[in-house]
PDB file as gemmi writes it, atoms N, CA and C in Angstrom:
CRYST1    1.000    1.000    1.000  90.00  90.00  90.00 P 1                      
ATOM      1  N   UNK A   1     -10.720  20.364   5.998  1.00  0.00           N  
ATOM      2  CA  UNK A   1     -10.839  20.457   4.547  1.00  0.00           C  
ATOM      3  C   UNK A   1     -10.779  19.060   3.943  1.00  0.00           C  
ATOM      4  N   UNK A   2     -11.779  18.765   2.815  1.00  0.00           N  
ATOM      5  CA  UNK A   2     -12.063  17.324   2.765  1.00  0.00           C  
ATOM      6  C   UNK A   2     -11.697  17.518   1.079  1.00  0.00           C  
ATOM      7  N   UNK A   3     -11.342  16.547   0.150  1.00  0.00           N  
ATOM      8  CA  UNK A   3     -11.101  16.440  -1.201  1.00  0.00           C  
ATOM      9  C   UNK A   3     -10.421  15.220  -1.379  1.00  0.00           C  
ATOM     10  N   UNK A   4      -9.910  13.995  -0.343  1.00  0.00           N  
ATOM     11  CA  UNK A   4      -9.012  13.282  -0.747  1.00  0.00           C  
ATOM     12  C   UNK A   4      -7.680  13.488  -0.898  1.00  0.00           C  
ATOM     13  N   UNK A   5      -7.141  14.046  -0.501  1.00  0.00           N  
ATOM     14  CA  UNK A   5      -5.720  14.363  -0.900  1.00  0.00           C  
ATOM     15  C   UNK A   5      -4.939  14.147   0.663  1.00  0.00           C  
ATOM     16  N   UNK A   6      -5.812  13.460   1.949  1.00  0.00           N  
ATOM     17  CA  UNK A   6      -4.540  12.978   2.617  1.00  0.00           C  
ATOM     18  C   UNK A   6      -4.683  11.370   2.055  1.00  0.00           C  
ATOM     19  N   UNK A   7      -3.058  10.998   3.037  1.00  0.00           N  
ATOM     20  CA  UNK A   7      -2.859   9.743   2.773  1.00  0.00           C  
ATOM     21  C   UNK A   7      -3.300   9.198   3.833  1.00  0.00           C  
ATOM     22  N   UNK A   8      -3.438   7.663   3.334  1.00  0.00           N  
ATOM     23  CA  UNK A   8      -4.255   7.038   4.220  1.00  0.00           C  
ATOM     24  C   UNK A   8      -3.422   5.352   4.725  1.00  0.00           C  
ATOM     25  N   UNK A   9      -3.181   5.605   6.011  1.00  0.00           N  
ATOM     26  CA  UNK A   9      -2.013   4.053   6.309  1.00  0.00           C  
ATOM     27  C   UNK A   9      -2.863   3.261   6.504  1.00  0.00           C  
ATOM     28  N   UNK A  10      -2.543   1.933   6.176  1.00  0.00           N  
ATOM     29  CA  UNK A  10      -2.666   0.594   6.132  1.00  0.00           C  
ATOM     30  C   UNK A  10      -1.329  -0.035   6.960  1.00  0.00           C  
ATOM     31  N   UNK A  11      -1.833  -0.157   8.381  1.00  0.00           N  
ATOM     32  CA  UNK A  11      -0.328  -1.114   9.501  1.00  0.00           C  
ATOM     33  C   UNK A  11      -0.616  -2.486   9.376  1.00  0.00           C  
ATOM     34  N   UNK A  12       0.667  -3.031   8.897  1.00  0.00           N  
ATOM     35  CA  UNK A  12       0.668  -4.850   9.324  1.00  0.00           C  
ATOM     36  C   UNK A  12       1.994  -4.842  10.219  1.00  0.00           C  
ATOM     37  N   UNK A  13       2.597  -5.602  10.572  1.00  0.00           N  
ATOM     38  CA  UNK A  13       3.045  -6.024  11.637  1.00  0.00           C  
ATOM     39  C   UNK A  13       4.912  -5.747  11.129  1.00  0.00           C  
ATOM     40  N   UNK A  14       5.247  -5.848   9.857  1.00  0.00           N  
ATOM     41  CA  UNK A  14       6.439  -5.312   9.761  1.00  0.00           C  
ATOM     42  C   UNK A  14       6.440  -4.779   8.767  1.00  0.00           C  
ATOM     43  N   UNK A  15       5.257  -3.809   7.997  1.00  0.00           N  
ATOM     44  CA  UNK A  15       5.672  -3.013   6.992  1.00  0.00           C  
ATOM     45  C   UNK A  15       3.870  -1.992   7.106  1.00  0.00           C  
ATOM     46  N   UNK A  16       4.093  -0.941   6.732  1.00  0.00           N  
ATOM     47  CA  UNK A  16       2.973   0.311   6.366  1.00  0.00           C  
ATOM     48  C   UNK A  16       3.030   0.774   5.328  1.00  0.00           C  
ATOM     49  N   UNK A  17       1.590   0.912   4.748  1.00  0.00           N  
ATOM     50  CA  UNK A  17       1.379   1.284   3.231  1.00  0.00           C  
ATOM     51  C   UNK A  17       0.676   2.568   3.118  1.00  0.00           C  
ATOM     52  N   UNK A  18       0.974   3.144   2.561  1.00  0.00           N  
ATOM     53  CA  UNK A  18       0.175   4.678   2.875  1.00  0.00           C  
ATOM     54  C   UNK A  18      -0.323   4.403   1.173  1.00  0.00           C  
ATOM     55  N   UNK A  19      -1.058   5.284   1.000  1.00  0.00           N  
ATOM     56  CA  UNK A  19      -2.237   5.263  -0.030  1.00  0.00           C  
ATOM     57  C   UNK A  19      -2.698   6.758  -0.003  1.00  0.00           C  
ATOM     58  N   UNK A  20      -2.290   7.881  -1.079  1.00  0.00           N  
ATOM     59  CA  UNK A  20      -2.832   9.006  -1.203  1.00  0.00           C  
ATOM     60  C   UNK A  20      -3.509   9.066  -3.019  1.00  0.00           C  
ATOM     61  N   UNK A  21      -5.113   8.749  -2.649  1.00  0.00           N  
ATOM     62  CA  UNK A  21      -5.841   8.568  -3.775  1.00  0.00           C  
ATOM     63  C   UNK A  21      -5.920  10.053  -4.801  1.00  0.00           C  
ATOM     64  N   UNK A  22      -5.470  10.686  -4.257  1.00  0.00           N  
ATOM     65  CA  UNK A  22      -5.477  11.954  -5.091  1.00  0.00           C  
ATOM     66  C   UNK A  22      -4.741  11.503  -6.308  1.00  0.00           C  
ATOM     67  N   UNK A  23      -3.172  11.103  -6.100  1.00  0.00           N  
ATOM     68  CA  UNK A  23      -1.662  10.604  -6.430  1.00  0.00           C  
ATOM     69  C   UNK A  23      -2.288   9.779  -7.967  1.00  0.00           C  
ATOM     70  N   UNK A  24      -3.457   8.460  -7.707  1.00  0.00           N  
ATOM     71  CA  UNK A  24      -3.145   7.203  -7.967  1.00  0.00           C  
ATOM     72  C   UNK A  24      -3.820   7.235  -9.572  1.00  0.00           C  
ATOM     73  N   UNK A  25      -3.069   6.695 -10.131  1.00  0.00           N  
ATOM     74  CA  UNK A  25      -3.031   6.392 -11.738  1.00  0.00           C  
ATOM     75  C   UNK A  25      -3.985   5.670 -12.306  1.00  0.00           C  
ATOM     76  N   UNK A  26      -4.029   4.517 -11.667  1.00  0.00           N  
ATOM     77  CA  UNK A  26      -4.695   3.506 -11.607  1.00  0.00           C  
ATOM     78  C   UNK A  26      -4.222   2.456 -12.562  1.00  0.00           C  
ATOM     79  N   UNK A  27      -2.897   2.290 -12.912  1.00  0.00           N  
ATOM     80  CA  UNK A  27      -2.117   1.048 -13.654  1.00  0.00           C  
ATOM     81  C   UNK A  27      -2.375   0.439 -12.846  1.00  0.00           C  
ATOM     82  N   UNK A  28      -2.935  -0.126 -12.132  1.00  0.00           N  
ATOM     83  CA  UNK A  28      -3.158  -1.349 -11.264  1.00  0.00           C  
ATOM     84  C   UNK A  28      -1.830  -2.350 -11.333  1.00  0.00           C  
ATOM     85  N   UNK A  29      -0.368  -2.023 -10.893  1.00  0.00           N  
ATOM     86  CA  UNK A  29       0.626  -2.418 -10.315  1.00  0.00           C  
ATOM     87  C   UNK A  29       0.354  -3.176  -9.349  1.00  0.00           C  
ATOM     88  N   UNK A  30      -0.073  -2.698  -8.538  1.00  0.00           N  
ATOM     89  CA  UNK A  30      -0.239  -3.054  -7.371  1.00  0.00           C  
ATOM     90  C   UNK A  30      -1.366  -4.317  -7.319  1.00  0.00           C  
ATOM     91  N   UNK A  31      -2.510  -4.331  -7.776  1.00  0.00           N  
ATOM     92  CA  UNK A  31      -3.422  -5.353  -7.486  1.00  0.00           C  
ATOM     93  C   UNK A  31      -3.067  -6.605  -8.505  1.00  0.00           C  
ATOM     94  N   UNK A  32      -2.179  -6.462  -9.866  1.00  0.00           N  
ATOM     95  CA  UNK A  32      -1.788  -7.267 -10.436  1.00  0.00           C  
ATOM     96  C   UNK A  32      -0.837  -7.952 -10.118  1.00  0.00           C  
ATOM     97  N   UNK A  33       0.447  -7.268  -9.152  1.00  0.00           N  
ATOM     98  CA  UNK A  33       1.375  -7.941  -8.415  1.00  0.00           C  
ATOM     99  C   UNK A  33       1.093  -8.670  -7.205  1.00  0.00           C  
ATOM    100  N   UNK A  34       0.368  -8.334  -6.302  1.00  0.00           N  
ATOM    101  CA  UNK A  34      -0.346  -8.608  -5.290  1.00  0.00           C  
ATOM    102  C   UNK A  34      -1.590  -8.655  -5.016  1.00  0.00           C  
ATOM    103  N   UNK A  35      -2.243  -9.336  -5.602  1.00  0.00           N  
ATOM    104  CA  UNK A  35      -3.584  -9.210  -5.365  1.00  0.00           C  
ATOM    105  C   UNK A  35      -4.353  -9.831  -4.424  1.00  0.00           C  
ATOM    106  N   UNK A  36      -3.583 -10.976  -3.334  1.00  0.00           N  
ATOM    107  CA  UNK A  36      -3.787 -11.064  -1.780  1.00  0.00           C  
ATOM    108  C   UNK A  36      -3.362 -10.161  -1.254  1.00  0.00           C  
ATOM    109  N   UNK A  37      -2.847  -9.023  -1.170  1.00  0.00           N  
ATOM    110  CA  UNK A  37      -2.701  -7.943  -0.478  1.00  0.00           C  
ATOM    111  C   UNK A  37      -3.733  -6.568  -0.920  1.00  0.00           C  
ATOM    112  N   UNK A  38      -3.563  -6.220  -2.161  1.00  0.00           N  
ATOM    113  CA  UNK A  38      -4.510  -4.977  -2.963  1.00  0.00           C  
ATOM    114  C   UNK A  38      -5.698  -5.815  -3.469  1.00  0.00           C  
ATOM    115  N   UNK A  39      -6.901  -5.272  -2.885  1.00  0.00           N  
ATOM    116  CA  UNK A  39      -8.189  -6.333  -3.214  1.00  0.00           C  
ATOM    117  C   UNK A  39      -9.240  -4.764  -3.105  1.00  0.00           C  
ATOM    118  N   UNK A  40      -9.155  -4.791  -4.660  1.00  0.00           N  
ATOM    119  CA  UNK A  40     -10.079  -3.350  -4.783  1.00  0.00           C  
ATOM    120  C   UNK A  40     -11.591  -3.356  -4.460  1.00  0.00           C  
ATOM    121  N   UNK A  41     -11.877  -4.520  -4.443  1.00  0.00           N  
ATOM    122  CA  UNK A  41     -13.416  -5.093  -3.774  1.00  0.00           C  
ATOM    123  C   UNK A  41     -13.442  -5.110  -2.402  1.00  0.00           C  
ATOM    124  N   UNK A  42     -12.349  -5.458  -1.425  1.00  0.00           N  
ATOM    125  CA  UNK A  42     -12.192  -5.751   0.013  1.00  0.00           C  
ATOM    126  C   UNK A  42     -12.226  -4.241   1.076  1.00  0.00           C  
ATOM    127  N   UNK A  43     -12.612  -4.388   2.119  1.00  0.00           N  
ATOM    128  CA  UNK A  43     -12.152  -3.502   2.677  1.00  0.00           C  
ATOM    129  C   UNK A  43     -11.856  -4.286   4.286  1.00  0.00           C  
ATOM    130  N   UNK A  44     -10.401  -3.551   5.014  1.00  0.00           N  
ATOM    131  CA  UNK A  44      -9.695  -2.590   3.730  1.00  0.00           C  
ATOM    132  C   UNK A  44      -9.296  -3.200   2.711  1.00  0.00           C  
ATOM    133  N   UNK A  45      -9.031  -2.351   1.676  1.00  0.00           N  
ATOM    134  CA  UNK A  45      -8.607  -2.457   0.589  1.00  0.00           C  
ATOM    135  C   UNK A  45      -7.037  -3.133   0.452  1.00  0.00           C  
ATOM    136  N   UNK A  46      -6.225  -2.856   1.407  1.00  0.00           N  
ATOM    137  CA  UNK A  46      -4.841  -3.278   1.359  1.00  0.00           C  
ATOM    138  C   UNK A  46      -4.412  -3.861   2.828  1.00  0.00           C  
ATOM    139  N   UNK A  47      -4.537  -5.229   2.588  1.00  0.00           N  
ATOM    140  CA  UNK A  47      -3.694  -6.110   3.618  1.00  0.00           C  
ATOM    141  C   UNK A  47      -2.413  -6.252   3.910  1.00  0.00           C  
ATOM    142  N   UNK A  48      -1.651  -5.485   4.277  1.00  0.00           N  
ATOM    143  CA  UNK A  48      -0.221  -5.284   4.257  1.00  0.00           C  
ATOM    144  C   UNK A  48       0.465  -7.090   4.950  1.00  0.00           C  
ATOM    145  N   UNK A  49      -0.195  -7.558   5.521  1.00  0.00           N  
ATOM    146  CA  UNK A  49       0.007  -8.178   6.366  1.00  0.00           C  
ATOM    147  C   UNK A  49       0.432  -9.912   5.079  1.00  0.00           C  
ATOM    148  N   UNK A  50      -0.406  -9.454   3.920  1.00  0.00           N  
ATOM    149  CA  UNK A  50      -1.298 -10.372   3.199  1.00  0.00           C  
ATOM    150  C   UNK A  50       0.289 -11.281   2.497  1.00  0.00           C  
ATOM    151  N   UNK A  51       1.469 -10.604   2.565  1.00  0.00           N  
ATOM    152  CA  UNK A  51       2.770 -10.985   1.624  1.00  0.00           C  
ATOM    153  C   UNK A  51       4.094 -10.426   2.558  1.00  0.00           C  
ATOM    154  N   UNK A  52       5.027 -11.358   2.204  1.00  0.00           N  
ATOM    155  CA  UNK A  52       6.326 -11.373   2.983  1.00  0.00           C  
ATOM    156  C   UNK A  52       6.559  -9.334   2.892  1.00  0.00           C  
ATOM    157  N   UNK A  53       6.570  -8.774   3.548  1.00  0.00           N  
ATOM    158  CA  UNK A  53       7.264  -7.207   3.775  1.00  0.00           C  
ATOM    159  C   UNK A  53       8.369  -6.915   2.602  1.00  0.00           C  
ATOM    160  N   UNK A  54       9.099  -7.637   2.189  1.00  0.00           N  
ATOM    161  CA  UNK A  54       9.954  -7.364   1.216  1.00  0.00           C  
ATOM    162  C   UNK A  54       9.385  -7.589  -0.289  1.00  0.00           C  
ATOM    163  N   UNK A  55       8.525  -8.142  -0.491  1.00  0.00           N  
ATOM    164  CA  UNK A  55       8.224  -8.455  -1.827  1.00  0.00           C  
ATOM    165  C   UNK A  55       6.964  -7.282  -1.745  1.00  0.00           C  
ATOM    166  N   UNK A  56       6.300  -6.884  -0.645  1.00  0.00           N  
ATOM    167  CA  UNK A  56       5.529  -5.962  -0.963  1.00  0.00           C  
ATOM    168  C   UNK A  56       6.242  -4.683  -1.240  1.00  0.00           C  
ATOM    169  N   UNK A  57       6.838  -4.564  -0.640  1.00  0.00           N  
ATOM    170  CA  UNK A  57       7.912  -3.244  -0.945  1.00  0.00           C  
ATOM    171  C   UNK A  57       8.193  -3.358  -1.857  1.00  0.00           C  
ATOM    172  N   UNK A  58       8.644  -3.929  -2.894  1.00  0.00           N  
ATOM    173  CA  UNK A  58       9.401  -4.180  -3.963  1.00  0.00           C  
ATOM    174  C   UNK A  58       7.674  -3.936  -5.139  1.00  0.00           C  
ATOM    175  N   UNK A  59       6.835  -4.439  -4.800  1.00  0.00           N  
ATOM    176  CA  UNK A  59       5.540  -4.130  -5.231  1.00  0.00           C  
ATOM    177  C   UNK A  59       5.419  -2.794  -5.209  1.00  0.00           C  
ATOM    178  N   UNK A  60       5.576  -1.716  -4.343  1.00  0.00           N  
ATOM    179  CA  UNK A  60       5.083  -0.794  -3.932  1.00  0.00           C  
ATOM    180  C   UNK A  60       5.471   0.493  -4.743  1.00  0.00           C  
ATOM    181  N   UNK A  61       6.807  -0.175  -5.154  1.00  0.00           N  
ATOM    182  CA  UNK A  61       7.993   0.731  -5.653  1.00  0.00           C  
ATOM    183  C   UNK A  61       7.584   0.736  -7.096  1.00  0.00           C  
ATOM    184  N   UNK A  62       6.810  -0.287  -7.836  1.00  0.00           N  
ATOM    185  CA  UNK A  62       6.407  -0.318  -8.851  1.00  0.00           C  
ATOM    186  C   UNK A  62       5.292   0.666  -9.060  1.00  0.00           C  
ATOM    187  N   UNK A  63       4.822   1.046  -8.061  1.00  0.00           N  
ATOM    188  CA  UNK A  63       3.730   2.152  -8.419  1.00  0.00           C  
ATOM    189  C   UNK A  63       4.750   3.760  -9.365  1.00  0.00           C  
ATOM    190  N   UNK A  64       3.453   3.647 -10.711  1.00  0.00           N  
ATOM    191  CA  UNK A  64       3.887   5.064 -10.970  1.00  0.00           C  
ATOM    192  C   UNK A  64       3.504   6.441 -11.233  1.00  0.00           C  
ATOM    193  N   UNK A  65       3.268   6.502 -10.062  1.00  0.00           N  
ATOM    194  CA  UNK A  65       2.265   7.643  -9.560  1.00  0.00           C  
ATOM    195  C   UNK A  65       2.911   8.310  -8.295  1.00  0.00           C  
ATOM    196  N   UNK A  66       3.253   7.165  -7.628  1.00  0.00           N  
ATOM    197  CA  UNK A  66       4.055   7.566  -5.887  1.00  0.00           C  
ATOM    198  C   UNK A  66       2.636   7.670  -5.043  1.00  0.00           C  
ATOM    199  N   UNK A  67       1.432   7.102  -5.543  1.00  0.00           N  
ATOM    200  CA  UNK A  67       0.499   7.267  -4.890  1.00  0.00           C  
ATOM    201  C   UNK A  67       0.485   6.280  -3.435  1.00  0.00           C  
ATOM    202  N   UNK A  68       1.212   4.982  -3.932  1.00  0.00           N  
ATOM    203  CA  UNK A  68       1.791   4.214  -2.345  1.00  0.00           C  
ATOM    204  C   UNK A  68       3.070   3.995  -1.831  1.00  0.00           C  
ATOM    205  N   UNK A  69       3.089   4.215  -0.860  1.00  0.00           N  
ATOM    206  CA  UNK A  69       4.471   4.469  -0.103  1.00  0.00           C  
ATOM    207  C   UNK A  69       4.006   3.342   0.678  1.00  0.00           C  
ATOM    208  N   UNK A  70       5.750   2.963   1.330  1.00  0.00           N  
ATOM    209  CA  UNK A  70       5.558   1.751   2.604  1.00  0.00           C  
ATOM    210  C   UNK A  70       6.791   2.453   3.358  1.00  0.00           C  
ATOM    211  N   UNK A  71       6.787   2.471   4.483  1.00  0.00           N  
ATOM    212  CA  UNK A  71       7.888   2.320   5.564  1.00  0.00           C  
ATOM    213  C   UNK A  71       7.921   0.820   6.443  1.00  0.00           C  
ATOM    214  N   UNK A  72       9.016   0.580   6.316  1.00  0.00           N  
ATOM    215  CA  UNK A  72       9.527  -0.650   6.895  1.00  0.00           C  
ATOM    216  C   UNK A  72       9.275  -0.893   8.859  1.00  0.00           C  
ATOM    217  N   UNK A  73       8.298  -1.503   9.581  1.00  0.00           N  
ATOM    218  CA  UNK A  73       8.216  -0.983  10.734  1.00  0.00           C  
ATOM    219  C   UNK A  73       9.602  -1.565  11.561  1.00  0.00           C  
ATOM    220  N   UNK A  74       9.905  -0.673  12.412  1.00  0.00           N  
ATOM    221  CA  UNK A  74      11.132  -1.416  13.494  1.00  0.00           C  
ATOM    222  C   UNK A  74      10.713  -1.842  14.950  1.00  0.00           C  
ATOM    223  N   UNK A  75      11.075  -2.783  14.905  1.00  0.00           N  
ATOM    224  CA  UNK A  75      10.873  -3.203  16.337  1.00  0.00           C  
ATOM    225  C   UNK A  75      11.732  -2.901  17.249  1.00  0.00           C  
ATOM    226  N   UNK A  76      11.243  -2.229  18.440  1.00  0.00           N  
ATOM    227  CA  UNK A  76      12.391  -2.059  19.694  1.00  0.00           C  
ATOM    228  C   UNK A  76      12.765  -2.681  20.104  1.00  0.00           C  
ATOM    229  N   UNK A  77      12.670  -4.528  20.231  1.00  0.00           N  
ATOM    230  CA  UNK A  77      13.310  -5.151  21.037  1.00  0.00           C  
ATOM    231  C   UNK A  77      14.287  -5.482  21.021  1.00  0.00           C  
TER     232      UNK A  77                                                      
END                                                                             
């Protein structure tokens, strides 16, 4: 069943951005805070990789929609 409504991850190396476009508002939070990371012209569209993991998170949280989520990745070693 197709409509957009799953989410869609974006992996960088210590943080994941999920993106469910159904969700998204479009206050552009996100591409105004980060816009080496959210590049609505680029694909992909979101470089997780693009800004320190903590300041994107802190970006992410500004969404108000809840259309992007991040989980923090852990390393096993």
């Amino acid at each position: 069943m197709s409509g957009g409504t799953e989410k869609k991850a974006y992996e960088g190396r210590l943080i994941t951005v999920t993106f469910e476009a159904r969700r998204c508002l479009h206050a552009a939070e996100c591409v105004n805070g980060l816009p080496q990371v959210f590049d609505t012209a680029g694909r992909p569209w979101i470089r997780p990789d693009g800004a320190e993991a903590g300041r994107l998170a802190e970006v992410v949280r500004r969404c108000p929609s809840g259309a992007l989520q991040y989980e923090l990745v852990h390393n096993g070693s």
